[in-house]
PDBQT receptor file of N, H, CA, C and O in Angstrom, charges set to zero:
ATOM      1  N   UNK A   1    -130.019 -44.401-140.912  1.00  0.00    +0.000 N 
ATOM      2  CA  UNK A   1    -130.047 -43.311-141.851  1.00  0.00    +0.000 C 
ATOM      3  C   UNK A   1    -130.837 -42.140-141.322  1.00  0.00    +0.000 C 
ATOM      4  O   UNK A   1    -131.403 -42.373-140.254  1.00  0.00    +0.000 OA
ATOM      5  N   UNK A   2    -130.988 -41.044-141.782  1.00  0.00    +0.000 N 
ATOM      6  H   UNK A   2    -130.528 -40.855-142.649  1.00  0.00    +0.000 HD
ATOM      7  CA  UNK A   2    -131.994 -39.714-141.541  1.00  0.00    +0.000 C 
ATOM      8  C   UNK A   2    -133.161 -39.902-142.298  1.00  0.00    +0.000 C 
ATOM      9  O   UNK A   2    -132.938 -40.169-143.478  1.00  0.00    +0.000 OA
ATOM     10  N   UNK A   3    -133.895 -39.863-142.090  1.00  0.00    +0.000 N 
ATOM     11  H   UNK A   3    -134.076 -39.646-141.131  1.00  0.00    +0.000 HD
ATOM     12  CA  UNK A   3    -135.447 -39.922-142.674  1.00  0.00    +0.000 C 
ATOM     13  C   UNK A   3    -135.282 -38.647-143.140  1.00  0.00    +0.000 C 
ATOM     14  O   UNK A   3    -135.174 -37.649-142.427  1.00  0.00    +0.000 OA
ATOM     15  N   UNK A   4    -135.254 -38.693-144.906  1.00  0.00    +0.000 N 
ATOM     16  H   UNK A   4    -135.341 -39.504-145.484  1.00  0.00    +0.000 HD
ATOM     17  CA  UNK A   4    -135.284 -37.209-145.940  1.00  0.00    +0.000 C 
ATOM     18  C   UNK A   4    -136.711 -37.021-146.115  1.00  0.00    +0.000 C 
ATOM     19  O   UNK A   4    -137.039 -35.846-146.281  1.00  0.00    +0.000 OA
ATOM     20  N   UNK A   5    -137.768 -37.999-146.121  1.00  0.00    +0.000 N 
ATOM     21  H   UNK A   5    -137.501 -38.953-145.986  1.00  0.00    +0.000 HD
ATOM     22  CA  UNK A   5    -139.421 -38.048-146.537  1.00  0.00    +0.000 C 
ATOM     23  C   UNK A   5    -140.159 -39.217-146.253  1.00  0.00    +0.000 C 
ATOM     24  O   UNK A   5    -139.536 -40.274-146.152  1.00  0.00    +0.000 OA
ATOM     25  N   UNK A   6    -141.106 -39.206-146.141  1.00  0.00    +0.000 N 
ATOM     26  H   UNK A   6    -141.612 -38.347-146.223  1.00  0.00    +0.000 HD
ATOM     27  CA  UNK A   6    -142.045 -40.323-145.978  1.00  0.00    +0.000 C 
ATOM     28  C   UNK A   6    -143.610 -39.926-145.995  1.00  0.00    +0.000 C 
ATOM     29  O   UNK A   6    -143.990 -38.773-145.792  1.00  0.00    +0.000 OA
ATOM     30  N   UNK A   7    -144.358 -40.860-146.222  1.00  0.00    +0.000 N 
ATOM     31  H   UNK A   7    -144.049 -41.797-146.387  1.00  0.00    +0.000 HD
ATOM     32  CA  UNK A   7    -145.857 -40.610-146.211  1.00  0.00    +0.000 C 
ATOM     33  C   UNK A   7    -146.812 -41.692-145.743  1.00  0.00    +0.000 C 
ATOM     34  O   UNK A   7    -146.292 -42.569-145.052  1.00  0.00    +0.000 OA
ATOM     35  N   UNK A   8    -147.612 -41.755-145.894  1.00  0.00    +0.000 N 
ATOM     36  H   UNK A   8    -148.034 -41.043-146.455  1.00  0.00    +0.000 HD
ATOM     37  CA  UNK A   8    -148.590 -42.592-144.913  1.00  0.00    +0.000 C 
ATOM     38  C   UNK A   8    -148.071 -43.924-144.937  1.00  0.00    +0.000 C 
ATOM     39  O   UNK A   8    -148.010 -44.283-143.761  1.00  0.00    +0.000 OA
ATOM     40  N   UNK A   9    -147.730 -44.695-145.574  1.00  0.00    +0.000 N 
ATOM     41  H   UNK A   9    -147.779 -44.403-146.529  1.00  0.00    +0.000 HD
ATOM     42  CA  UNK A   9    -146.979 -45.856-145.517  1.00  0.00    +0.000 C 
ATOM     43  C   UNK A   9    -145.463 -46.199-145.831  1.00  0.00    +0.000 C 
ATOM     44  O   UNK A   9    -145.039 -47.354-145.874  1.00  0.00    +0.000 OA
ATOM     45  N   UNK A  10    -144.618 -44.954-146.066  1.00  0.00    +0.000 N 
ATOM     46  H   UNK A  10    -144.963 -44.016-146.031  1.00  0.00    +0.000 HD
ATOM     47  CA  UNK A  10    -143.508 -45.425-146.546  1.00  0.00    +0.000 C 
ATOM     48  C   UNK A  10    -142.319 -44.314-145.545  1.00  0.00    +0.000 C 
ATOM     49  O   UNK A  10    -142.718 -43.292-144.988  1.00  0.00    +0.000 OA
ATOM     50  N   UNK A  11    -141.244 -44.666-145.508  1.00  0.00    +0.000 N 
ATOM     51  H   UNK A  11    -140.919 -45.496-145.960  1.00  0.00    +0.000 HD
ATOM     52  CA  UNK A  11    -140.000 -43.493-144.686  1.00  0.00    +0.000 C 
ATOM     53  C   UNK A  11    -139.106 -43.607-145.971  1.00  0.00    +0.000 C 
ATOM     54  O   UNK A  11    -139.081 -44.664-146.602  1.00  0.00    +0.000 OA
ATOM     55  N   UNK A  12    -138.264 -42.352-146.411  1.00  0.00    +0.000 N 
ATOM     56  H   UNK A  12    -138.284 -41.494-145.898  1.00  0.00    +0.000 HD
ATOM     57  CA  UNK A  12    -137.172 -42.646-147.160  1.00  0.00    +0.000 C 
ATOM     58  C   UNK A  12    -136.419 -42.267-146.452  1.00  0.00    +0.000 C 
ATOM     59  O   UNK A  12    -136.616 -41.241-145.800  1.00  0.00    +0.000 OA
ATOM     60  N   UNK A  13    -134.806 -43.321-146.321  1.00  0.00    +0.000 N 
ATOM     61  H   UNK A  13    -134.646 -44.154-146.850  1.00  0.00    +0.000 HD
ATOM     62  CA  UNK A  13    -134.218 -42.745-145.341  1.00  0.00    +0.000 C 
ATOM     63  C   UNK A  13    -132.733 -42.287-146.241  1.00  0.00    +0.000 C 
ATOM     64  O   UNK A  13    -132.701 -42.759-147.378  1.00  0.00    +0.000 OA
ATOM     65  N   UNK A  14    -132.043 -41.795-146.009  1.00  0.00    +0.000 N 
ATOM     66  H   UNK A  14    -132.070 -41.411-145.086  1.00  0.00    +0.000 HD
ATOM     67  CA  UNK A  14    -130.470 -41.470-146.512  1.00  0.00    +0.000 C 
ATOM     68  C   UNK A  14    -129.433 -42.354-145.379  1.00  0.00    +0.000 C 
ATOM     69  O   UNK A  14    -129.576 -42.808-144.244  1.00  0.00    +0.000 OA
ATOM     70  N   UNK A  15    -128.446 -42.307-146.291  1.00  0.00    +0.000 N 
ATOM     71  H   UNK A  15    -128.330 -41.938-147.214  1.00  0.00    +0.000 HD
ATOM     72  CA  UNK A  15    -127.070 -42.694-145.470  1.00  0.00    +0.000 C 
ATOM     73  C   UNK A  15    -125.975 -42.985-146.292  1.00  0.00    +0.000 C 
ATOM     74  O   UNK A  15    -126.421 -43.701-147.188  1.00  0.00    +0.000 OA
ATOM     75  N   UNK A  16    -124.817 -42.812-146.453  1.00  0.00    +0.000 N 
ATOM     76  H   UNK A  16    -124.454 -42.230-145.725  1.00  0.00    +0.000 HD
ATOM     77  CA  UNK A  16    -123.408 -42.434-147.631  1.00  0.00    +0.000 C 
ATOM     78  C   UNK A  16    -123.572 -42.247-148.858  1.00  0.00    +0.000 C 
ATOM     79  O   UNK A  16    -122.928 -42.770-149.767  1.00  0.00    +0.000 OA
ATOM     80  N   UNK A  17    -124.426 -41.506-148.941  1.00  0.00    +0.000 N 
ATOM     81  H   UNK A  17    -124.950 -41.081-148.202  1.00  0.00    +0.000 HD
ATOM     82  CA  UNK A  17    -124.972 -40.943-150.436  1.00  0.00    +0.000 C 
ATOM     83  C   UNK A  17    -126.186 -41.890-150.775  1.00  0.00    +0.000 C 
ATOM     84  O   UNK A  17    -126.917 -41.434-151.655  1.00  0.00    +0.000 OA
ATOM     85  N   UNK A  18    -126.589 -43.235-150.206  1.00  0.00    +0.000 N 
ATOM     86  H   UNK A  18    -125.996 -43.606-149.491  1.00  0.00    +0.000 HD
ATOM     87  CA  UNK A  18    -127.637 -44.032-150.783  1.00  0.00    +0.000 C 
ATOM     88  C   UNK A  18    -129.068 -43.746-150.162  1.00  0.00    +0.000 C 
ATOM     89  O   UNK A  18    -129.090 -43.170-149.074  1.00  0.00    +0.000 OA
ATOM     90  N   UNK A  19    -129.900 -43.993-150.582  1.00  0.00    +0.000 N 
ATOM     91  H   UNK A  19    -129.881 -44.461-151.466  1.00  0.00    +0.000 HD
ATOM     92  CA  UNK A  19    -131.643 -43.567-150.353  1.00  0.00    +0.000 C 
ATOM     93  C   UNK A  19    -131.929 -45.332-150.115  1.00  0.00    +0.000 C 
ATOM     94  O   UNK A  19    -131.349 -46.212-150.752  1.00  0.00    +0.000 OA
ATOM     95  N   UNK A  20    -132.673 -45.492-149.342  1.00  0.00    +0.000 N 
ATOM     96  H   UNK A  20    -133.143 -44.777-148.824  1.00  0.00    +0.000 HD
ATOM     97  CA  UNK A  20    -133.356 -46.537-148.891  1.00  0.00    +0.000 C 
ATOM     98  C   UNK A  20    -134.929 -46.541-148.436  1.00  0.00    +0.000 C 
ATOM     99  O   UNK A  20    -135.218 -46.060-147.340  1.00  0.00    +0.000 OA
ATOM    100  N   UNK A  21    -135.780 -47.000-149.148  1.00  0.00    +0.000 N 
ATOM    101  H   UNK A  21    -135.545 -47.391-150.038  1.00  0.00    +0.000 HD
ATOM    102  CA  UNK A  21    -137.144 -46.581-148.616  1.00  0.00    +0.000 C 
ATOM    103  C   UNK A  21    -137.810 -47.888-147.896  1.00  0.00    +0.000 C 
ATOM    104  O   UNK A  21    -137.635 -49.068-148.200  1.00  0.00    +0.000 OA
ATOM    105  N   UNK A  22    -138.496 -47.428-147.018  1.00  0.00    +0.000 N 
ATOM    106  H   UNK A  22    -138.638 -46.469-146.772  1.00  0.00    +0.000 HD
ATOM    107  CA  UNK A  22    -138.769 -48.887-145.830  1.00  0.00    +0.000 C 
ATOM    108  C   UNK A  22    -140.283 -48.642-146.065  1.00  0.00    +0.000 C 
ATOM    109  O   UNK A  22    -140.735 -47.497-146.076  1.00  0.00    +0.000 OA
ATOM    110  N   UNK A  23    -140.908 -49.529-146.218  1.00  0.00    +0.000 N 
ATOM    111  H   UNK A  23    -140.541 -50.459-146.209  1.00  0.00    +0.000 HD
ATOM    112  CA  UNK A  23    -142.454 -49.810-145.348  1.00  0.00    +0.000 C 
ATOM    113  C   UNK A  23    -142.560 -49.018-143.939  1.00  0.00    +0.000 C 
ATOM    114  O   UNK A  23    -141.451 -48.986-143.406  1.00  0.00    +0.000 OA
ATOM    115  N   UNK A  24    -143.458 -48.435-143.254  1.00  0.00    +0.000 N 
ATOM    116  H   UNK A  24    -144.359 -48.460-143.688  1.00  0.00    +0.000 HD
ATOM    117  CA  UNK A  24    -143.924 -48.363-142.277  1.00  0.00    +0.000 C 
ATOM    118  C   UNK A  24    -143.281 -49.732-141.131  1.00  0.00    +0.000 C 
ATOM    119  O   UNK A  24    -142.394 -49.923-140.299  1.00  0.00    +0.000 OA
ATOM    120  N   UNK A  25    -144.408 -50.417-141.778  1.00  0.00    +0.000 N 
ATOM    121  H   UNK A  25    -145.128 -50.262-142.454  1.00  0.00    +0.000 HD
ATOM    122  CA  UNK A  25    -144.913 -52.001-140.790  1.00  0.00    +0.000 C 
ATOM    123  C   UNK A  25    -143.893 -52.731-140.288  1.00  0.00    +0.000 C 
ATOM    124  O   UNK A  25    -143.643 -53.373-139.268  1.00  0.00    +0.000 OA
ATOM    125  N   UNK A  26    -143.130 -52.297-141.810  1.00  0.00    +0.000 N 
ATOM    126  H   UNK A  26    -143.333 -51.776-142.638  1.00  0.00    +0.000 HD
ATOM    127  CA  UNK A  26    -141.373 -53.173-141.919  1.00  0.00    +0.000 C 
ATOM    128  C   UNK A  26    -140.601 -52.520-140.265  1.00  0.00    +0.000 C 
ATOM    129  O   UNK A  26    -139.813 -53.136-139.548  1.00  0.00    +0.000 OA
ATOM    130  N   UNK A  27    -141.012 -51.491-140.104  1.00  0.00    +0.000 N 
ATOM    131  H   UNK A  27    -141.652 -50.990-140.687  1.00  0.00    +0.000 HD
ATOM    132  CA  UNK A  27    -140.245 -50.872-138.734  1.00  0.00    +0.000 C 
ATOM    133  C   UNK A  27    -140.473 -51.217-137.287  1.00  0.00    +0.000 C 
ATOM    134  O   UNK A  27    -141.510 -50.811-136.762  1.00  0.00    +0.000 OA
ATOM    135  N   UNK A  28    -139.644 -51.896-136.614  1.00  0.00    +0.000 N 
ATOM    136  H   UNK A  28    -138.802 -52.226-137.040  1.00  0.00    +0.000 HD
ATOM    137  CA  UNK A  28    -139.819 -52.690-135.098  1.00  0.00    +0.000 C 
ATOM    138  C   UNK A  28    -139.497 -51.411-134.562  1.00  0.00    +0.000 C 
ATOM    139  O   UNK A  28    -140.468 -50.717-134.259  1.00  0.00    +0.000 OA
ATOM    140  N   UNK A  29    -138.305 -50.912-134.363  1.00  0.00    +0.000 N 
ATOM    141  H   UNK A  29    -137.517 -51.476-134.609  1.00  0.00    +0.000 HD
ATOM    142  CA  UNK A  29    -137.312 -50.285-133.799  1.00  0.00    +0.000 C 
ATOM    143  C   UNK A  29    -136.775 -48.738-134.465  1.00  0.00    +0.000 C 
ATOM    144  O   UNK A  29    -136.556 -48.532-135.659  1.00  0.00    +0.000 OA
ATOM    145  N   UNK A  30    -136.636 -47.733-133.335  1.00  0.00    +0.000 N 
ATOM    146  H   UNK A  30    -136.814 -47.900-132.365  1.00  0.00    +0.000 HD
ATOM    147  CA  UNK A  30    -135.891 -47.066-133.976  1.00  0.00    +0.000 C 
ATOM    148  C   UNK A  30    -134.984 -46.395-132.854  1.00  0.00    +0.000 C 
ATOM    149  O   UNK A  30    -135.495 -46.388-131.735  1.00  0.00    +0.000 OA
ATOM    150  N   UNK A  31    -133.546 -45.753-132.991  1.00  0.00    +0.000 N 
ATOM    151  H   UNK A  31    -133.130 -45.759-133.900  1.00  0.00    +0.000 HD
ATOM    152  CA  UNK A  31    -132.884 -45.757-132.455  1.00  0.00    +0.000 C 
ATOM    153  C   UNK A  31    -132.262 -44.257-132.405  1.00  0.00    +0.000 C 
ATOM    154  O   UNK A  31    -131.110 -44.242-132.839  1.00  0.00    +0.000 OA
ATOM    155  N   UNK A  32    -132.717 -43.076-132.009  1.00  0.00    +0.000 N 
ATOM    156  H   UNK A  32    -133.653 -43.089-131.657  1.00  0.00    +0.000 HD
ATOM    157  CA  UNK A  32    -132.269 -41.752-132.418  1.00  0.00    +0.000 C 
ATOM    158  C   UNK A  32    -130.705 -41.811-131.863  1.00  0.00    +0.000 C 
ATOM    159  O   UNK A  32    -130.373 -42.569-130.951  1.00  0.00    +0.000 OA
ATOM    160  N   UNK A  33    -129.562 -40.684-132.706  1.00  0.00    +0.000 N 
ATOM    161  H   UNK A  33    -129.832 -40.069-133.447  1.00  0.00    +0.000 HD
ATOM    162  CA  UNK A  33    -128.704 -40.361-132.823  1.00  0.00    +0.000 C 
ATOM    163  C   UNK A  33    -128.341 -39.573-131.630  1.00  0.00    +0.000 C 
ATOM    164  O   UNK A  33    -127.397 -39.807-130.875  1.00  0.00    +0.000 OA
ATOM    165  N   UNK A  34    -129.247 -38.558-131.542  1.00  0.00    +0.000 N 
ATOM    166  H   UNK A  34    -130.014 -38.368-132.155  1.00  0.00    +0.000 HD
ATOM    167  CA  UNK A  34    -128.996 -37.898-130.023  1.00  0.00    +0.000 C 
ATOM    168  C   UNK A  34    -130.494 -38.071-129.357  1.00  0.00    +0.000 C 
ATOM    169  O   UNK A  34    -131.528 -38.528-129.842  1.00  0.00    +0.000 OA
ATOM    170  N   UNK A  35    -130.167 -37.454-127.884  1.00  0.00    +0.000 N 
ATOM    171  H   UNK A  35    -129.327 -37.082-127.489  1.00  0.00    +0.000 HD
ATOM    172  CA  UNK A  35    -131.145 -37.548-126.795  1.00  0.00    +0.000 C 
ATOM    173  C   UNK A  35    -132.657 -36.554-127.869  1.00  0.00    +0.000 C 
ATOM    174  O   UNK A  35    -132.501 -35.569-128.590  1.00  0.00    +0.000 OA
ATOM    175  N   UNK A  36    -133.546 -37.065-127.662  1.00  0.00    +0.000 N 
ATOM    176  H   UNK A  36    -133.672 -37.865-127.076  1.00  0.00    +0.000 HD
ATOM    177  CA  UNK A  36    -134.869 -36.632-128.152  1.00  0.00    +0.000 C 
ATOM    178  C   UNK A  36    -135.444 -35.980-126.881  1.00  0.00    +0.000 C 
ATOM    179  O   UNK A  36    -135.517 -36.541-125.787  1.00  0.00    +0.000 OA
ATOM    180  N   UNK A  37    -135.848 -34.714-127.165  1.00  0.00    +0.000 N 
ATOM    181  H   UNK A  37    -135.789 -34.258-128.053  1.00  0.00    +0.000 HD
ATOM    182  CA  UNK A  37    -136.777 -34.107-125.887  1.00  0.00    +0.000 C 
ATOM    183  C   UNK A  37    -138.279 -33.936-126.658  1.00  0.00    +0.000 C 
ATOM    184  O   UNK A  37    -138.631 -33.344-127.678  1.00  0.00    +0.000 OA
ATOM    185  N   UNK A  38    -139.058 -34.845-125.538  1.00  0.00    +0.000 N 
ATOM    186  H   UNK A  38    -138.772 -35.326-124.709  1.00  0.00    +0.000 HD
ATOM    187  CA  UNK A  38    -140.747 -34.705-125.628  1.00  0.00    +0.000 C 
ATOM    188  C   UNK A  38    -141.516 -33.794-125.608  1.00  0.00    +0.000 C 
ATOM    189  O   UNK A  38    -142.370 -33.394-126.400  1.00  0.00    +0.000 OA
ATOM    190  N   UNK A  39    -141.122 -33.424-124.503  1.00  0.00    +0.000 N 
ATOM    191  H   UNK A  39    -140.428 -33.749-123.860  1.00  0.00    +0.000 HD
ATOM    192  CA  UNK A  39    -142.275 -32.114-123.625  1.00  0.00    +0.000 C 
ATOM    193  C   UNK A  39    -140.754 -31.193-123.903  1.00  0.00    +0.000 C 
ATOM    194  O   UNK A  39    -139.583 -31.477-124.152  1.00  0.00    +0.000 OA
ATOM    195  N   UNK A  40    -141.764 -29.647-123.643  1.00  0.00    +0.000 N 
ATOM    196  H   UNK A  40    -142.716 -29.417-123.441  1.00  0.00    +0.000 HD
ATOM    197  CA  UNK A  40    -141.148 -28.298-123.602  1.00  0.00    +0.000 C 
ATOM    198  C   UNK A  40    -140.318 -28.336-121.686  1.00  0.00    +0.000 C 
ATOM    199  O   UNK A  40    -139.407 -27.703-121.152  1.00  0.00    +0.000 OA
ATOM    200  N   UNK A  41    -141.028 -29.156-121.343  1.00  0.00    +0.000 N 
ATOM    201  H   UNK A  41    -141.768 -29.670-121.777  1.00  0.00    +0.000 HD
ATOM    202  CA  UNK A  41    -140.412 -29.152-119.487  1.00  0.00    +0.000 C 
ATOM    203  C   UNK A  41    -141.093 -28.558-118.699  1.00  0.00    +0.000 C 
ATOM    204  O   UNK A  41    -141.084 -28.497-117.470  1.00  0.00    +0.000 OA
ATOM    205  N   UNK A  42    -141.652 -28.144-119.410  1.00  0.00    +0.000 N 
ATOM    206  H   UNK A  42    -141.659 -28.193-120.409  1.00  0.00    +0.000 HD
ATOM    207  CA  UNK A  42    -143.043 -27.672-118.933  1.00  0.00    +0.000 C 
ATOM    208  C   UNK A  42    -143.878 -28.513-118.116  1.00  0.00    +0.000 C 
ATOM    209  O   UNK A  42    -144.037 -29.427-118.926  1.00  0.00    +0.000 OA
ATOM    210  N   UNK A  43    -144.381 -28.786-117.327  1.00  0.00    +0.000 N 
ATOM    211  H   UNK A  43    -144.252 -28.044-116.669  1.00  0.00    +0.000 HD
ATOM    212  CA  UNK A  43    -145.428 -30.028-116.704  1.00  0.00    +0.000 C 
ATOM    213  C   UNK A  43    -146.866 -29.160-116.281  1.00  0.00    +0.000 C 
ATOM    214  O   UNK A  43    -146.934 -28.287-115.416  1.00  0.00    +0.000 OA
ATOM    215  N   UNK A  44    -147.934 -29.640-117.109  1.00  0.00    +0.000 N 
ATOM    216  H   UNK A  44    -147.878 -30.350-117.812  1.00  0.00    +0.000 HD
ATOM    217  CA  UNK A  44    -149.447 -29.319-116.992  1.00  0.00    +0.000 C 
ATOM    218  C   UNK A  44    -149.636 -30.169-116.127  1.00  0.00    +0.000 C 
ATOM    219  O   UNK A  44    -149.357 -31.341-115.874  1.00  0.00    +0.000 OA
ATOM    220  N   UNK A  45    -150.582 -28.677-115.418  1.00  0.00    +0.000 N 
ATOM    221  H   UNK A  45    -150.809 -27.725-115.623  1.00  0.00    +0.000 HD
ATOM    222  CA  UNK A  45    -151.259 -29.566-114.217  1.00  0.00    +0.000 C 
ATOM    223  C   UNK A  45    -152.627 -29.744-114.292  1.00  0.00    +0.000 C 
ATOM    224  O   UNK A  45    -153.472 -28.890-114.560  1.00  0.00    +0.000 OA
ATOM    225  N   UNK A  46    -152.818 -31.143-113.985  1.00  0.00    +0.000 N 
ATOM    226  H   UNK A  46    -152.131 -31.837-113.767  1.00  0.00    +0.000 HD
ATOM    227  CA  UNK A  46    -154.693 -31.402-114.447  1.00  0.00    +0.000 C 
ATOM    228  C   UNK A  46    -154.960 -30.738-113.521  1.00  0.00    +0.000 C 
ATOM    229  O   UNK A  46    -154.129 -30.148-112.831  1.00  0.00    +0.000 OA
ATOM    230  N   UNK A  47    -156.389 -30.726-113.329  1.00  0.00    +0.000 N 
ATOM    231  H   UNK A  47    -157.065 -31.205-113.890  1.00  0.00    +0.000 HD
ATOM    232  CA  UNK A  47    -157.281 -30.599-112.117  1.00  0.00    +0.000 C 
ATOM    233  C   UNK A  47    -157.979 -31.762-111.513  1.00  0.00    +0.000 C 
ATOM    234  O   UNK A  47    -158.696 -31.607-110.525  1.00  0.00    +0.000 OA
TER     235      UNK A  47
C-alpha cells in the first residue's frame, strides 16, 4: 500500500480504496515501488 500517515508507533497505509494501519514493530520488510534515491549524488568529502 502507500503510507497516507503514521506516527511514532503506527503507519496507515492505503490500497483499493481500503486503509490498513500496521504497528511499527509489526514491520520486517519494506519493498518500494520505484528505485529510491538517498543522496543528492553529491559525494562529501571528509578530511
Amino acid at each position: 500500500g502507500v503510507v497516507t500517515s503514521f506516527d511514532n508507533f503506527c503507519v496507515l497505509l492505503r490500497r483499493d480504496g481500503h486503509s490498513q494501519l500496521v504497528y511499527k514493530h509489526a514491520i520486517s520488510t519494506i519493498m518500494p515501488s520505484q528505485p529510491v534515491q538517498m543522496f543528492d549524488g553529491e559525494e562529501s568529502q571528509g578530511a
